[in-house]
GUKE-792281 format. One line per 4 residues: number of its first residue (from 1); their letters; for each residue x, y, z of C-alpha. Coordinates in nm, 3 decimals, always signed. Each point is the difference from the previous one (the first is absolute). Layout:
N
NUM> A> X,Y,Z  ...
This chain:
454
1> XXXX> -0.406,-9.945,-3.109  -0.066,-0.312,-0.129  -0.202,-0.273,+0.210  +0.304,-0.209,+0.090
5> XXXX> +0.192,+0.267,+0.095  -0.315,+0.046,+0.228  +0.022,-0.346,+0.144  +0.383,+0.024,+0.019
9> XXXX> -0.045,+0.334,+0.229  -0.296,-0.188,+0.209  +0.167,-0.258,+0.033  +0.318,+0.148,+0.145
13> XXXX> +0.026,+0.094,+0.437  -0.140,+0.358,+0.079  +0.246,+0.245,+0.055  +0.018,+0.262,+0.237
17> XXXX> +0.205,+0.313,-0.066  +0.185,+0.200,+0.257  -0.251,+0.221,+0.176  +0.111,+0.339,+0.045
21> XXXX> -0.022,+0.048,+0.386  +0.254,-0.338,-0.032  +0.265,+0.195,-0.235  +0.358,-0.095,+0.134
25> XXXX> +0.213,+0.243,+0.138  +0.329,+0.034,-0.016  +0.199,-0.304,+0.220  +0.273,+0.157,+0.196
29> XXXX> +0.152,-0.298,+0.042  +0.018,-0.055,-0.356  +0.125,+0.331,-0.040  +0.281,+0.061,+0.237
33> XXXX> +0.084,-0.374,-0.089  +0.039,+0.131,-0.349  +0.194,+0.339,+0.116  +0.207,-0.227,+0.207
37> XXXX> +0.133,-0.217,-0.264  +0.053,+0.247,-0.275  +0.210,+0.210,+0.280  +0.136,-0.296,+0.062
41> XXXX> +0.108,-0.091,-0.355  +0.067,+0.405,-0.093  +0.284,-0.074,+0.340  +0.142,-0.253,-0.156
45> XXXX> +0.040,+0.145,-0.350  +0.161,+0.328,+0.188  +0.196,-0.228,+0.151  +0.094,-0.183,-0.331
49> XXXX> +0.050,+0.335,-0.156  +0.239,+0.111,+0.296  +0.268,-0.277,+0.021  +0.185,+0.096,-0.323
53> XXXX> +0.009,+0.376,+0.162  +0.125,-0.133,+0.317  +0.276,-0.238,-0.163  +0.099,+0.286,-0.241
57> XXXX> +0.014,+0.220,+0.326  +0.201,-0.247,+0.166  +0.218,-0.070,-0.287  +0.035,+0.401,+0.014
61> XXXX> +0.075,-0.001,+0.332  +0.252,-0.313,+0.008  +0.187,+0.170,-0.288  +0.008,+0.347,+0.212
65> XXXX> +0.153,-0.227,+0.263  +0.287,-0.108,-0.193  +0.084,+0.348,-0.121  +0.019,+0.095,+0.405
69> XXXX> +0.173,-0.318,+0.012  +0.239,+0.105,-0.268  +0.055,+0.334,+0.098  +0.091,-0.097,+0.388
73> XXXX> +0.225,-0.200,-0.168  +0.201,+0.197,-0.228  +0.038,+0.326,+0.235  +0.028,-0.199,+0.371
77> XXXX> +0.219,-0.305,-0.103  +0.167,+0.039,-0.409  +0.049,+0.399,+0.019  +0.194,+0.008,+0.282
81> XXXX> +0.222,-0.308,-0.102  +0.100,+0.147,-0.334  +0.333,+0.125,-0.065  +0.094,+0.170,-0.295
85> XXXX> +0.321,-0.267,-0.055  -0.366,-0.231,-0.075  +0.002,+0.251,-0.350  +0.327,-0.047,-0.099
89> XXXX> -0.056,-0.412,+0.050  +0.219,-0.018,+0.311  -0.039,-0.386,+0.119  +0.002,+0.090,+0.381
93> XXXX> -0.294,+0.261,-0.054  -0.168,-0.276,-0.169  +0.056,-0.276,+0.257  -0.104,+0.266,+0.287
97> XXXX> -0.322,+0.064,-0.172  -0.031,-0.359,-0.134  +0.002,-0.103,+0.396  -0.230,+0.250,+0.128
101> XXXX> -0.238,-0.081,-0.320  -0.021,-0.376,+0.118  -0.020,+0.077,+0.313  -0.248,+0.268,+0.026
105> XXXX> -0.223,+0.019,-0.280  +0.004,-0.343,-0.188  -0.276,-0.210,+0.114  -0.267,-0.232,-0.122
109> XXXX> -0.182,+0.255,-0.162  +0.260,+0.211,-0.151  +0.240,-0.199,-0.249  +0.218,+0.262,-0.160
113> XXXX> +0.148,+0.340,+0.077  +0.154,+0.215,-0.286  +0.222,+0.349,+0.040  -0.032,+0.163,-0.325
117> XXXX> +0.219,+0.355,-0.128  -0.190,+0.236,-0.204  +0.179,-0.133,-0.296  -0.164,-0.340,+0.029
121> XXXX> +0.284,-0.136,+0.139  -0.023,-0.341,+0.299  +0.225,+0.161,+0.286  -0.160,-0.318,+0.234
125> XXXX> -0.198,-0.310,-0.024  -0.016,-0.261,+0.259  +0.048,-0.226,-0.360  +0.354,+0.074,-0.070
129> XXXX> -0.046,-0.037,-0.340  -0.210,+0.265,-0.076  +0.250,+0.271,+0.181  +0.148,+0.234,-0.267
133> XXXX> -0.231,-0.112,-0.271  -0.166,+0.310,-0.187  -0.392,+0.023,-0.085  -0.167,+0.300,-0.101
137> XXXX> -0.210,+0.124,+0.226  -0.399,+0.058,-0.053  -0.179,+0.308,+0.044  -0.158,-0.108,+0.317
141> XXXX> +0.344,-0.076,+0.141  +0.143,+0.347,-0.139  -0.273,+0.181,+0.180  -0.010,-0.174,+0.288
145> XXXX> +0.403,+0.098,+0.021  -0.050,+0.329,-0.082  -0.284,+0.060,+0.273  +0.045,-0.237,+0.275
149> XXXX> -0.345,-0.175,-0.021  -0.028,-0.316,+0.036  -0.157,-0.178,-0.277  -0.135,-0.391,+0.007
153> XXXX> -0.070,-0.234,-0.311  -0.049,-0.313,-0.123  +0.390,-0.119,-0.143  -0.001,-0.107,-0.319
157> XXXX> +0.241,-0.283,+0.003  +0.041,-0.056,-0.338  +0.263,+0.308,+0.031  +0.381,-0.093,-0.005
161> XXXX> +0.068,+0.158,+0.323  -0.284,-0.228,+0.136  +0.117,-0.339,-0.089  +0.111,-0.155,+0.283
165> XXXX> -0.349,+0.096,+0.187  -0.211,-0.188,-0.231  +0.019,-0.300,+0.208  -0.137,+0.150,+0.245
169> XXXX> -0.349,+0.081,-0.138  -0.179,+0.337,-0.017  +0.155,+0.286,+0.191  -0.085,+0.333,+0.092
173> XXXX> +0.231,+0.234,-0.097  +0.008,+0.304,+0.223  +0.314,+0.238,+0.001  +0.069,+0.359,+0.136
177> XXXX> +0.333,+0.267,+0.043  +0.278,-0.023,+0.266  +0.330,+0.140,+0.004  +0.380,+0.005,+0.059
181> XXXX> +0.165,+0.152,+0.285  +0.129,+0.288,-0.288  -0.407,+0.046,-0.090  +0.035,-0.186,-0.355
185> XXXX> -0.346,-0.182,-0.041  -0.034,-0.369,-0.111  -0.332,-0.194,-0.034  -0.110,-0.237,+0.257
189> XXXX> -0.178,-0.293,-0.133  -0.159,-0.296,+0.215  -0.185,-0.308,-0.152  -0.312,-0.139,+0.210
193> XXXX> -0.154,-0.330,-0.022  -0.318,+0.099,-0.123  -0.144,-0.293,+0.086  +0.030,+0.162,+0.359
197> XXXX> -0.205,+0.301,-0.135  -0.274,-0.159,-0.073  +0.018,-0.180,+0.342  +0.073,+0.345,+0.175
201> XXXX> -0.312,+0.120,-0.189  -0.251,-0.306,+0.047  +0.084,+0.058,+0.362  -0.092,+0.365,-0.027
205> XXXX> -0.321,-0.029,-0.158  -0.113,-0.318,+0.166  +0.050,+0.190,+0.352  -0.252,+0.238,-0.143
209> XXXX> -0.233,-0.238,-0.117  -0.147,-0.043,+0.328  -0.052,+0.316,+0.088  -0.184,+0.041,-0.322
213> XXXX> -0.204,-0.267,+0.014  -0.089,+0.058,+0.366  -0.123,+0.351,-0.091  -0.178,-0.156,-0.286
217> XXXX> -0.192,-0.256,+0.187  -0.053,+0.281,+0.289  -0.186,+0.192,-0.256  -0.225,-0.254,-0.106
221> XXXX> -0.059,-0.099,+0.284  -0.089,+0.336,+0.137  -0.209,+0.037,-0.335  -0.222,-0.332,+0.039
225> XXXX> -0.220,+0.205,+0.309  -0.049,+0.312,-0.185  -0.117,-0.181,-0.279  -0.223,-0.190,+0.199
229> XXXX> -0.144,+0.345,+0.139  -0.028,+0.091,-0.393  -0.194,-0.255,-0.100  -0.200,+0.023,+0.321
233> XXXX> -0.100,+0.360,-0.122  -0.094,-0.083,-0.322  -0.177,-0.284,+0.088  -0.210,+0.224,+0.217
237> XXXX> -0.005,+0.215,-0.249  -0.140,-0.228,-0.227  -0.257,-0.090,+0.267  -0.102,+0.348,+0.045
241> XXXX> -0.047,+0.025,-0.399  -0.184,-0.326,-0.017  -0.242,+0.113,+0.256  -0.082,+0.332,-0.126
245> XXXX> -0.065,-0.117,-0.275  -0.239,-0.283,+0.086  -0.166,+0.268,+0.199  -0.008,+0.238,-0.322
249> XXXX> -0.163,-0.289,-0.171  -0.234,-0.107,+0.304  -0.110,+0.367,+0.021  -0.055,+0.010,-0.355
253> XXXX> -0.243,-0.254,+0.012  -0.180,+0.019,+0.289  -0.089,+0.407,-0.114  -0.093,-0.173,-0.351
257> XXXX> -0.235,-0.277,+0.190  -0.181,+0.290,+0.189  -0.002,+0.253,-0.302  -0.170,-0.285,-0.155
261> XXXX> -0.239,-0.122,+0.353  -0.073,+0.377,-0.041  -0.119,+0.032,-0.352  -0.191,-0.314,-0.020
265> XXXX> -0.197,+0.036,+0.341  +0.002,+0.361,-0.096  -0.075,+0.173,-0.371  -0.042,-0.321,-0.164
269> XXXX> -0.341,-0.111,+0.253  -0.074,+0.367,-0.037  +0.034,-0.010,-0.381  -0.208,-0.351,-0.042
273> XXXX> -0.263,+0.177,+0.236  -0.051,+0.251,-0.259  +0.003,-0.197,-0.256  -0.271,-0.216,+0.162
277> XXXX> -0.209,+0.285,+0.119  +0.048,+0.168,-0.428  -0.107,-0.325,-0.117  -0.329,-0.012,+0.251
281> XXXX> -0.053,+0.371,-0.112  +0.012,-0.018,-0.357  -0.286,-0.350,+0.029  -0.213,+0.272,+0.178
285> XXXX> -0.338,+0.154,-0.123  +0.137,+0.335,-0.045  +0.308,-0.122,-0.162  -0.263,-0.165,-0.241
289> XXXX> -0.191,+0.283,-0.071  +0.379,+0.223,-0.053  +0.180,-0.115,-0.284  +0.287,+0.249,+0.056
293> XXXX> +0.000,-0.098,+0.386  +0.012,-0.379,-0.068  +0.281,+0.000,-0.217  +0.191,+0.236,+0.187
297> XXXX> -0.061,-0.256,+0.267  +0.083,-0.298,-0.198  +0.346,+0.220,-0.138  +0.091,+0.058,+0.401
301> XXXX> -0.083,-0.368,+0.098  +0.248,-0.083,-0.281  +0.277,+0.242,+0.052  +0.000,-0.143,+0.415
305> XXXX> +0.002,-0.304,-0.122  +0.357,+0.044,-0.194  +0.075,+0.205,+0.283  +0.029,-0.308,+0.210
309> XXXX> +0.154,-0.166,-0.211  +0.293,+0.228,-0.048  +0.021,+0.044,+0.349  -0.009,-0.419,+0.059
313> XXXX> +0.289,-0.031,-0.264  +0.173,+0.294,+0.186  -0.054,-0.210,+0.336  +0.146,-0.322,-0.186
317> XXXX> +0.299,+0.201,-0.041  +0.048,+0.158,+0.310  -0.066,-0.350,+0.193  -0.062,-0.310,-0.219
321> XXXX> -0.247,-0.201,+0.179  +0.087,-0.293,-0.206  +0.340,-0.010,+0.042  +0.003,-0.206,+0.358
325> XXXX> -0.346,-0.173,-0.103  +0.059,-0.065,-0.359  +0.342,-0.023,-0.036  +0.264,+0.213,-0.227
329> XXXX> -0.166,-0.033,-0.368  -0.328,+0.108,+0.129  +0.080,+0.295,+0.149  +0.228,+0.089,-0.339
333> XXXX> -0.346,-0.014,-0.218  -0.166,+0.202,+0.254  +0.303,+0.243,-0.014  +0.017,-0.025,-0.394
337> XXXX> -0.382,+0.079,-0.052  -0.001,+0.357,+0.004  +0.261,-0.043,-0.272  -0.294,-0.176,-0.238
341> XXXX> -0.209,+0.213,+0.086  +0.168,+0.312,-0.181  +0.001,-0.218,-0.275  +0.390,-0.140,+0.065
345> XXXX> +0.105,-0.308,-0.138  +0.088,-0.174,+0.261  +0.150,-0.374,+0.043  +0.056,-0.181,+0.360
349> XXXX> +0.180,-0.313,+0.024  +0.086,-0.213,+0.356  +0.169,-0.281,-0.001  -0.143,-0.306,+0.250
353> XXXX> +0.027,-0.049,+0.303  +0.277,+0.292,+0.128  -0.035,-0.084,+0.355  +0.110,+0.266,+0.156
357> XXXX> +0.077,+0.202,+0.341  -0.292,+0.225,+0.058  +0.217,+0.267,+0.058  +0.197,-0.082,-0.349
361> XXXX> -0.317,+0.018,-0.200  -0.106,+0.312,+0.167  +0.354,+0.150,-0.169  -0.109,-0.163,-0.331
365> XXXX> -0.278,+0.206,+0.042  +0.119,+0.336,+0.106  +0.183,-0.023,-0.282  -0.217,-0.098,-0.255
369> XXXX> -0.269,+0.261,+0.162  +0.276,+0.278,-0.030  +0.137,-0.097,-0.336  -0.411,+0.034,-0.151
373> XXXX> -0.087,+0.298,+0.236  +0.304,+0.155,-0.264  -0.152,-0.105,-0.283  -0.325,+0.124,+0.073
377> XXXX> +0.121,+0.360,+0.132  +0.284,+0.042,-0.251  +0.062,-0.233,-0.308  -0.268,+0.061,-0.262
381> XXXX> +0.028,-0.394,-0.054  -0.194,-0.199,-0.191  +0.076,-0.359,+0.083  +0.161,-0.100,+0.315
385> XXXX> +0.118,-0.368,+0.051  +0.041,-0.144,+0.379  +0.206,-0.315,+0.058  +0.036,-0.226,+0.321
389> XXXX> +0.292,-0.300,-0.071  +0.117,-0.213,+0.268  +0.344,-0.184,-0.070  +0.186,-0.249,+0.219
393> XXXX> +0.160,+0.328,+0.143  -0.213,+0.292,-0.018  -0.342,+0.120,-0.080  +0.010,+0.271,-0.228
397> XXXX> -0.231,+0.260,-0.072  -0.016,+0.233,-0.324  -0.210,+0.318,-0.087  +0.054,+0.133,-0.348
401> XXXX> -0.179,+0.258,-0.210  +0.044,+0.206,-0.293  -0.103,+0.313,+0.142  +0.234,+0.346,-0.033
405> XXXX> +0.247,-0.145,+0.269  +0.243,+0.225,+0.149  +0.401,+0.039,+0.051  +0.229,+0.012,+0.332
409> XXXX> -0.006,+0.406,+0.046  -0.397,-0.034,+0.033  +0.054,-0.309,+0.258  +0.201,+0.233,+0.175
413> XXXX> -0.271,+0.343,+0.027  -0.257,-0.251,+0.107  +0.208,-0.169,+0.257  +0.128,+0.416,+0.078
417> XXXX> -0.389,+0.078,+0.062  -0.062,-0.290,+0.218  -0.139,-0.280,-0.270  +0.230,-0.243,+0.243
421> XXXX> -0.260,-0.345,-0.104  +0.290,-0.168,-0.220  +0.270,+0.093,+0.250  -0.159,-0.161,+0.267
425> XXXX> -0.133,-0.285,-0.210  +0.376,-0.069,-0.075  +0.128,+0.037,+0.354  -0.278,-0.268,+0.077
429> XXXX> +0.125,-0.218,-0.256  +0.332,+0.064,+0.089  -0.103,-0.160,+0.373  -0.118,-0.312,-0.136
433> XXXX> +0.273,-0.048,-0.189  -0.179,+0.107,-0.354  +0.092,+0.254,-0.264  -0.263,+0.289,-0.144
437> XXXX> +0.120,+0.086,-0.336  -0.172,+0.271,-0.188  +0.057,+0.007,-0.417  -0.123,+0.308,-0.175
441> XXXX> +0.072,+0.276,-0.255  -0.184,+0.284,-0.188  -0.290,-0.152,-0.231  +0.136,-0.320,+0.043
445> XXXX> -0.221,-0.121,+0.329  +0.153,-0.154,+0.309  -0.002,-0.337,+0.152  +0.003,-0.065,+0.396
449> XXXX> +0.171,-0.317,+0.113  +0.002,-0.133,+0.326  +0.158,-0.310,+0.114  +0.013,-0.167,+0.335
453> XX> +0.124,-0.332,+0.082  -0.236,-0.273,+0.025
């Protein structure tokens, strides 16, 4: 780092990041705010989505109606006024029918009426004109003769026999069978204003509409509770997860602090008591006068010696002393030394001032101490480099060696055979809002990241 960056990060207001016992859980206002509006907007769109099926169904339905329409017609008012003088053209038959066909069926919605023989011959109109003219008939019509069903269709006026309806707009075509007092069949046909369909069908659907809506907005509303007691749950939930873990953590270190308090008031006085008491036995007379007893002496004196200090760098690592008093760099080198001393090339770089949470440093720790503990018990490394960044948004730390490494299957057996240290270093980051990623492969090393926001 150069010295103005130095200045620059002196310069600049201390930071605190997020201590873990202060992680946020989640809001359950937030969240059944949020459930609430996407129901909301997932409504509407179902909504959206429904109105074309509810104006096709009541276009379906208006269209059934004027078939019913249509067939009350021809059997209860036009069959029973037929004659068979109307096939033959007889002009009474025609007036008698004309009369009850303007009187009876004719209406604002229904503009023509049409008697047709099988032949394709115009028996009746109520327009005169058409009466005796000869179409050929479709297939739809020729069925519809044949069977009796009554069939409905949009007319297409630009047919001869349709001429004189073309003022009148679009029409819905919708004929069916009757017959003659001797049993000859003829084809009923009946022109609607379909105009009026649609109407008859916007009513239809728009008297559902309600009712839909009303059960839509029941259901939501009946919804908004339970999701309330959802996120309730997993907000305790969450609680419950954050606290065993803290207390995972909390135990963790306070049986570290006494293993520690134990060996130091323990093996390590014991150990420096020997050494004391070889060191004042080898300066004795009878040391003096034993060569072979002085410097086996001396050779014990030494060997307690780096005893103690093995078991002081194994204390450093089990409870840093330096980490609350010295801060976070200080307790790395102390955490790093064992590393030089196996004759490691080893490389530790902090940037200054982090300013950080006490408990965020101790998870820059943790993770530091389990990423060397790894290279010391299983990489075969030979230089390890350790990295502490701070940015505007996160500090950032980074062990990476070029020992044997390892791939995910082995991750796996050690997690399988309780080596849980990484998992639960993640699940911490995780709670502070950080990510542990973990980069290695067979011969290639691995590098340990850890980021948490600053």
């Amino acid at each position: 780092m150069t010295d103005g960056a130095t200045d620059r990060r002196r310069d600049a207001p201390p930071r605190r990041s997020r201590p873990i016992g202060e992680a946020s859980s989640p809001s359950i206002a937030r969240e059944v705010a949020k459930f609430v509006v996407v129901s909301l907007l997932a409504m509407v769109v179902f909504a959206a989505a429904s109105l074309p099926l509810l104006r096709h169904l009541g276009r379906s339905e208006a269209v059934r109606d004027a078939r019913d329409t249509a067939r009350l017609a021809a059997a209860g008012i036009v069959e029973p006024n037929l004659s068979d003088a109307l096939l033959t053209g007889d002009a009474s038959a025609v007036e008698r029918l004309d009369r009850v066909v303007h009187e009876r069926v004719l209406s604002s919605r229904i503009v023509r009426v049409k008697i047709w023989t099988a032949d394709g011959r115009i028996v009746y109109s109520d327009e005169p004109r058409l009466i005796g003219s000869i179409y050929p008939l479709g297939d739809d019509e020729e069925q519809a003769l044949a069977s009796g069903a009554v069939h409905a269709e949009l007319s297409d006026l630009d047919h001869p026999e349709n001429r004189y309806e073309r003022a009148e707009g679009e029409l819905l075509e919708v004929y069916s069978r009757v017959r003659t007092p001797s049993g000859t069949p003829v084809l009923f046909e009946l022109y609607e204003r379909f105009d009026s369909v649609r109407a008859s069908g916007r009513r239809i659907w728009l008297s559902f509409l309600p009712a839909l809506l009303a059960a839509l907005v029941l259901l939501w509303v009946v919804q908004v509770p339970l999701a309330y007691r959802l996120a309730s749950r997993v907000r305790r939930g969450h609680e419950e997860r954050e606290l065993l873990l803290q207390r995972t953590l909390d135990a963790s270190n306070d049986e570290r602090r006494r293993i520690a308090a134990d060996l130091h008031d323990g093996v390590v006085q014991d150990l420096a008591g020997i050494s004391y008491a070889l060191e004042a036995a080898q300066s004795s007379p009878a040391a003096a006068a034993d060569r072979s007893l002085s410097t086996t002496l001396r050779e014990g004196a030494a060997v307690t010696r780096a005893s103690i200090q093995r078991l002081r760098a194994l204390l450093v690592e089990i409870h840093p002393p330096n980490l609350r008093a010295a801060g976070l760099e200080a307790a790395l080198s102390d955490l790093v030394a064992p590393l030089r001393r196996r004759g490691i090339d080893t490389s530790l770089d902090v940037d200054a001032p982090l300013d950080l949470h006490p408990d965020s440093e101790a998870l820059l720790f943790r993770a530091a101490r389990e990423a060397i503990r790894n290279v010391l018990e299983h990489a075969d490394a030979t230089w390890v480099r350790v990295r502490v960044e701070r940015t505007e948004d996160l500090v950032r730390l980074s062990v990476e060696d070029n020992g044997s490494g390892f791939d995910a299957d082995a991750r796996d057996a050690a997690r399988e055979e309780g080596h849980v240290g990484l998992s639960l270093l993640e699940e911490h980051a995780a709670h502070v809002d950080g990510r542990l990623s973990l980069r290695s492969s067979p011969g290639r090393g691995t590098t340990l990241t850890l980021e948490v926001p600053a």
